[in-house]
C-alpha positions as CSV (number, residue, x, y, z in Angstrom):
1,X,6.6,-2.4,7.8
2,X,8.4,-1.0,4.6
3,X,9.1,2.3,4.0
4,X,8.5,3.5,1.0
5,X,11.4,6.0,-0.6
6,X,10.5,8.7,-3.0
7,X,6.7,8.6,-3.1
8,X,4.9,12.0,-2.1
9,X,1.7,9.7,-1.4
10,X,2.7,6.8,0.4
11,X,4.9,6.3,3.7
12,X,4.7,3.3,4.1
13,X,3.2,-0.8,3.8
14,X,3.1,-3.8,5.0
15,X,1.3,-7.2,4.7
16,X,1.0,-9.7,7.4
17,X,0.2,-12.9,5.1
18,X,-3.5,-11.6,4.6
19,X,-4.1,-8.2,5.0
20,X,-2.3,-5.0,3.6
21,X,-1.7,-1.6,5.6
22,X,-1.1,1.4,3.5
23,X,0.4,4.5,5.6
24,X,0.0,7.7,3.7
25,X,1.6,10.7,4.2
26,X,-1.1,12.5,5.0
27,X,-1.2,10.7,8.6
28,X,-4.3,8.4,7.2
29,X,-4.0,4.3,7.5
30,X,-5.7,1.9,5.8
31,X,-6.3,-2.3,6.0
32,X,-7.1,-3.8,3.0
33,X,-8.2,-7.2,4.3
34,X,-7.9,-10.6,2.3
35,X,-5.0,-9.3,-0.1
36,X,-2.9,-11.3,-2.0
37,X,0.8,-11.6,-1.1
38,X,1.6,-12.1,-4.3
39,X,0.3,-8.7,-5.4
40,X,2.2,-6.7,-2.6
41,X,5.6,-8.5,-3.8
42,X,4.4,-7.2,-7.3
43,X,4.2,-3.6,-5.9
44,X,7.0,-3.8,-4.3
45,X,9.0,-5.2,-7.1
46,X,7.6,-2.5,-9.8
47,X,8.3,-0.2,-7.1
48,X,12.2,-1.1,-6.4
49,X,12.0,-1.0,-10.7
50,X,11.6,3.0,-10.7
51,X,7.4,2.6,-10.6
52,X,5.5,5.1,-8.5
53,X,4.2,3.8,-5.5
54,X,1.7,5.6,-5.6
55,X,0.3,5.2,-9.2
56,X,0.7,2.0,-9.4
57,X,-1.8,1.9,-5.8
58,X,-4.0,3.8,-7.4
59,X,-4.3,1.3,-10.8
60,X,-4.1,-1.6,-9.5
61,X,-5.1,-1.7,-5.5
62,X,-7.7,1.1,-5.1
63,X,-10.3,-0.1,-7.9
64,X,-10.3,-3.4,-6.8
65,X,-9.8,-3.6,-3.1
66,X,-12.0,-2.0,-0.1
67,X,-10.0,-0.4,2.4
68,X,-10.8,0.2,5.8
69,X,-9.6,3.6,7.4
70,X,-8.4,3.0,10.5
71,X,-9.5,5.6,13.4
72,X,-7.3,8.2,14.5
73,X,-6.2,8.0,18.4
């Protein structure tokens, strides 16, 4: 899991080869099955270049990927 630093919407990510988890700050997770590494070394990368986490999630990841909120224990 990566932390992510200075993003008032995201905690945190992490992709396991095939699926992406997006920890928000809010508490809420969220799998976004079947997604590309290639597109979470993107975020990353535009991230570590000064990008908003959390814009660039909303552009490019929300639109176009279903996530699934996982359950609160």
């Amino acid at each position: 899991m990566r932390k992510i630093e200075n993003s008032s919407t995201i905690d945190a990510i992490d992709h396991d080869g095939k699926t992406l988890t997006v920890h928000f700050k809010g508490g809420s997770v969220y799998d976004y099955p079947d997604f590309p590494q290639h597109l979470h070394d993107k975020w990353l990368a535009a991230h570590e270049a000064g990008e908003s986490a959390g814009k660039w999630f909303h552009r490019n990841i929300k639109p176009h990927y279903e996530g699934r909120k996982r359950e609160q224990k």
